[in-house]
C-alpha positions, 0 to 999 in steps of 0.5 A: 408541671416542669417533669410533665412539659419534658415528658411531652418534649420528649414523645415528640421528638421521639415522633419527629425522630420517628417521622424523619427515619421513615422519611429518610428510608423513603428516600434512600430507598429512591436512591438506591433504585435510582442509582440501580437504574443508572448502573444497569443503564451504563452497563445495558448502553455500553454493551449496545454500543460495544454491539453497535461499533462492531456491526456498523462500525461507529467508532471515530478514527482520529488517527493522522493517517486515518489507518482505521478509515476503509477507502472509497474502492473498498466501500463500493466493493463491499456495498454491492456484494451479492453473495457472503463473506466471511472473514475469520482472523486467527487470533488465540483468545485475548492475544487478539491484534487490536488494529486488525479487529478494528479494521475488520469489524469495519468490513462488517459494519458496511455491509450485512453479508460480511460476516467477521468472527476470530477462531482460536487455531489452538482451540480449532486446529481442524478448521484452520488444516482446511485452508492449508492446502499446501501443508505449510502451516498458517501463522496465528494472527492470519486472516481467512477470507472465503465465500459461504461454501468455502470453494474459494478463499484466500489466505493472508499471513500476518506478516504482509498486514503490516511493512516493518522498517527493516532498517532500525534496530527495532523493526518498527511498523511504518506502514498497515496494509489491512485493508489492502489485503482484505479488499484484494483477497475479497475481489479474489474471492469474488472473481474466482480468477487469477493471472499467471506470472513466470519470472525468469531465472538462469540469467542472474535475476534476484533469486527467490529469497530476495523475491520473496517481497514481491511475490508476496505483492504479486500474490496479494494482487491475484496472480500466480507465480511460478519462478523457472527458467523459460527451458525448464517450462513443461508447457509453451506459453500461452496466456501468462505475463512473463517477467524478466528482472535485471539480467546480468547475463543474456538470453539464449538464442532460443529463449529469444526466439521463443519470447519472440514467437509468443508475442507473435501470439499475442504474449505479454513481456514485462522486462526491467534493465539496470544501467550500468551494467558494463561491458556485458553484451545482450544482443538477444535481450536488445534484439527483443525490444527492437521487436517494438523498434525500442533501443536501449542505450547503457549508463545512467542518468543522473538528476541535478535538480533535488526534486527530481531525486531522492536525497542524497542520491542523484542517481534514485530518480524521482521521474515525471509521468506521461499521460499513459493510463498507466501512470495518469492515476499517479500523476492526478494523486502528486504520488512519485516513485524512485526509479535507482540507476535508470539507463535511458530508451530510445523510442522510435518518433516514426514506426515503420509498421501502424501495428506498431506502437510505443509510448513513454511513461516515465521520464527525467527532468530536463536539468538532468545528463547521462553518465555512460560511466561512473566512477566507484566513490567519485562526485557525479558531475555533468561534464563537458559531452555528456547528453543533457535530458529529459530522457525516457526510462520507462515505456508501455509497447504494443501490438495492434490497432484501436480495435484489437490490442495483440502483445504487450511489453512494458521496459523499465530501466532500473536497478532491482531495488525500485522493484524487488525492495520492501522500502521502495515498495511500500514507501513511494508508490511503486507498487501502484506502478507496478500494479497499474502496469500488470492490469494493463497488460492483462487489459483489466485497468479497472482492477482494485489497488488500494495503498498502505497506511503509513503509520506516521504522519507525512514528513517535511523535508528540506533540501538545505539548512538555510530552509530549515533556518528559515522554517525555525525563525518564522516558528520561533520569531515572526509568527510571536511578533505578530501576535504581540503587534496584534495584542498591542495594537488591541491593548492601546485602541482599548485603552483610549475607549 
C-alpha cells in the first residue's frame, strides 16, 4: 500500500518536473528573442542616430563657447546654396580630428547640397596632387572645398583651423577657426572673385615671415597677395588695395607720386604709421595723407584710464568707436580691439574741397595725454604740457560724393604688432577691423566675417587686489551668511507651526 502511494508520488512529480521544464523552455525561449530583439534595436538605433547626427547634424553642443554651434551668417550661406558643394577633410584613416569632423558634418546636416567625405592622402595621393597647383604639397589634416566640377576650390591648411597660444611651453589651442575658414572658403567657391592686395616692401615694413600671420587672414578672407616693392610692379596699378605697413623709412619721390596719381583714378591706399617713431623724416608719406587734408603728429598716446588700455600697458590702447560703418558693427557686439603705440591724427574740421571727406574711427579716452617722447625703462606719467585726449588714431578718407565714391585710404596709427600679430589678431577683434575696413574699400560691406571660437570660456579680469578682495569675501562670506539667515528664518517660523 505505502510502496503503491510513493510510486504514485513519484509519476507525478516527475510530470510536474516534466510540466515545469516545458514551462521553463517556453519561457526562456521568450527571453532569449526578446532579449535578441532588444540587442539588434540597440545596434539598428544607434547606427540611425550615428546616420542622423551626420546628416542633420543632432548632436547638443554643450560646450561654453559653443565651438560646435555654426553662426547665423553661415547658416543663411549654406541654406540658400544653388549649386553643390563638397568638402573633403584629408584626414588618414582612424587619424581623424574629432572637432573638424564635427563641425563638418554640421555644414552637411544644413543643407542637402553639401556633400562632407574624408579621403585618405596616403591612400589617394592623386586626388589630393589635383588641388596643389603650386606644388607645394597639402598637409594631412587640410580640408578641400570645391563646387562639383572642381573648377573652383580652396585649399585650407590644418595649421589656420585653429590659433595656438605661441607663448606657452606647450602651444595650447585657445582659439577654433573651423567655421571661419569653412564659411569664407564656401563664399570664395561660390563667388569665383577675389581682391588683389600689394604689400609693400623696401622701406622697412615686416618682412614676409613675420607676415606670414596675416597673409594667411587675408587669403582665408578672399584676396590675393602679392609682397613687392612699388618699383618692382611689372604692371601700373589698377584696381588693387595697396598695403603700406609701419615704414621705417620714407617713400620715394616716385613711389609718392605714383600712390598719388592712382588715387587720382580712384586707387585704394591702406597705410598704418607707428608712433614714436623718432627723428625719421617722412615728407612723401605725410605729404601722401595731406592728399586728404590728414596730418600726422609723431609720440604716443598714452590711456590713464585702465579700461581703456591693456594691463599693464598704457600705452596698448583700447580706443573708442565712432559710428562709421566700419566699426559700427563692433561697437553694437561691445568687441574692443588694442591699438599699441598709436601716434595721433589731425583731421581737417573744414575741407577745402566737397570732394574731399575724412572720417574718424577710432579714437582715445578723454583721460588720456600724448607723449612726444618717452623715455626707455622710465614711468609714463602725464606732466605739466603734454596735450590732454581724446585724440583720433584711426580715420577712413575718401573721394567723391554721395553718389559716386573714387579713392579711398584708410590710416591707422600703431605699432606692427596691432596688425601683424597672431595674439592681437585672433584674441581681440582686430581682425574684424581689418576685415570691415578692406570690404569697404572694395565697396563690398556686406562680406561675410565670422570670428574664432575661443577654446576657454571668457575670463574676469580685475584692475586691483581690493576687487578681487572684495570678489572672494562676497563668494566666501555674504552669499553663506545669507543662506544661513534665510534656513534660520524658515527653521524658527516652521517650528512655531
Amino acid at each position: 500500500m505505502t510502496n503503491t502511494k510513493n510510486s504514485k508520488k513519484k509519476q507525478a512529480s516527475q510530470e510536474r518536473v516534466g510540466f515545469i521544464s516545458k514551462k521553463s523552455l517556453v519561457y526562456g525561449g521568450y527571453s532569449l528573442a526578446m532579449v535578441v530583439i532588444v540587442v539588434v534595436a540597440v545596434i539598428l538605433g544607434n547606427i540611425a542616430i550615428s546616420y542622423l547626427d551626420t546628416a542633420f547634424s543632432l548632436r547638443l553642443d554643450v560646450t561654453a563657447t559653443k565651438i560646435y554651434t555654426l553662426t547665423e551668417e553661415t547658416k543663411t550661406i549654406v541654406g540658400n546654396l544653388d549649386e553643390n558643394i563638397y568638402l573633403y577633410t584629408l584626414f588618414n584613416t582612424g587619424s581623424e580630428d574629432d572637432t573638424v569632423q564635427a563641425i563638418v558634418n554640421r555644414y552637411a546636416g544644413l543643407s542637402m547640397k553639401v556633400h562632407a567625405q574624408n579621403v585618405d592622402p596616403e591612400r589617394n595621393p592623386a586626388f589630393v596632387k589635383q588641388f596643389d597647383k603650386n606644388n607645394l604639397g597639402i598637409h594631412t589634416g587640410s580640408i578641400v572645398v570645391t563646387n562639383e566640377d572642381q573648377s573652383a576650390f580652396r585649399v585650407i591648411d590644418y595649421e589656420n583651423l585653429y590659433v595656438h597660444d605661441s607663448t606657452s611651453e606647450e602651444n595650447q589651442i585657445t582659439m577654433v577657426n573651423v567655421e571661419s575658414k569653412l564659411t569664407s572658403a564656401i563664399y570664395h567657391v561660390l563667388s569665383g572673385q577675389s581682391q588683389e592686395i600689394i604689400l609693400t616692401q623696401g622701406h622697412g615694413e615686416p618682412s614676409s615671415d613675420q607676415l606670414a600671420e596675416l597673409i594667411g587672414f587675408l587669403q582665408d578672407e578672399n584676396y590675393d597677395v602679392t609682397i613687392s616693392a612699388l618699383d618692382a610692379l611689372s604692371e601700373p596699378l589698377t584696381d588693387e588695395i595697396v598695403m603700406i605697413l609701419n615704414p621705417l623709412v620714407d617713400l620715394t619721390d616716385a613711389e609718392q607720386e605714383a600712390l598719388r596719381t592712382y588715387l587720382d583714378r580712384d586707387g585704394k591706399v591702406f597705410l598704418a604709421i607707428s608712433g614714436l617713431r623718432g627723428d625719421v623724416p617722412m615728407p612723401n608719406v605725410d605729404s601722401l595723407l595731406s592728399y586728404y587734408g590728414i596730418s600726422y603728429v609723431d609720440g604716443a598716446v598714452v590711456e590713464s584710464d585702465a579700461n581703456f588700455y591693456q594691463p599693464p600697458y598704457p600705452m596698448y590702447l583700447l580706443p573708442n568707436y565712432t559710428d562709421h560703418e566700419i566699426v559700427s558693427p563692433l561697437k553694437e557686439t561691445g568687441l574692443r580691439v588694442v591699438m599699441p603705440s598709436a601716434g595721433r591724427l589731425s583731421v581737417p574740421s573744414d575741407m577745402s574741397s566737397a570732394q574731399m571727406h575724412v572720417e574718424p574711427l577710432l579714437s582715445s579716452s578723454v583721460t588720456s595725454f600724448f607723449k612726444t617722447t618717452i623715455q626707455s625703462g622710465a614711468e609714463i606719467e602725464k606732466e605739466a604740457g603734454d596735450a590732454e585726449g581724446p585724440f583720433t588714431i584711426a580715420v577712413a578718407a575718401w573721394a567723391g560724393d554721395e553718389v559716386t565714391v573714387n579713392s579711398k585710404m584708410l590710416v591707422f596709427t600703431c605699432a606692427k604688432e596691432g596688425l601683424i600679430y597672431p595674439a592681437t589678431l585672433s584674441a581681440y577683434a582686430n581682425s574684424d577691423l581689418l576685415a570691415n575696413g578692406l570690404a569697404w574699400m572694395r565697396g563690398q560691406t556686406d562680406d561675410i566675417f565670422i570670428r574664432g571660437k575661443n577654446v576657454n570660456a571668457s575670463r574676469l579680469y580685475f584692475d586691483n587686489y581690493s576687487q578681487v578682495y572684495t570678489c572672494i569675501a562676497i563668494c566666501v562670506a555674504v552669499i553663506p551668511l545669507i543662506f544661513i539667515v534665510v534656513g534660520l528664518v524658515v527653521y524658527m517660523r516652521r517650528r512655531h507651526l
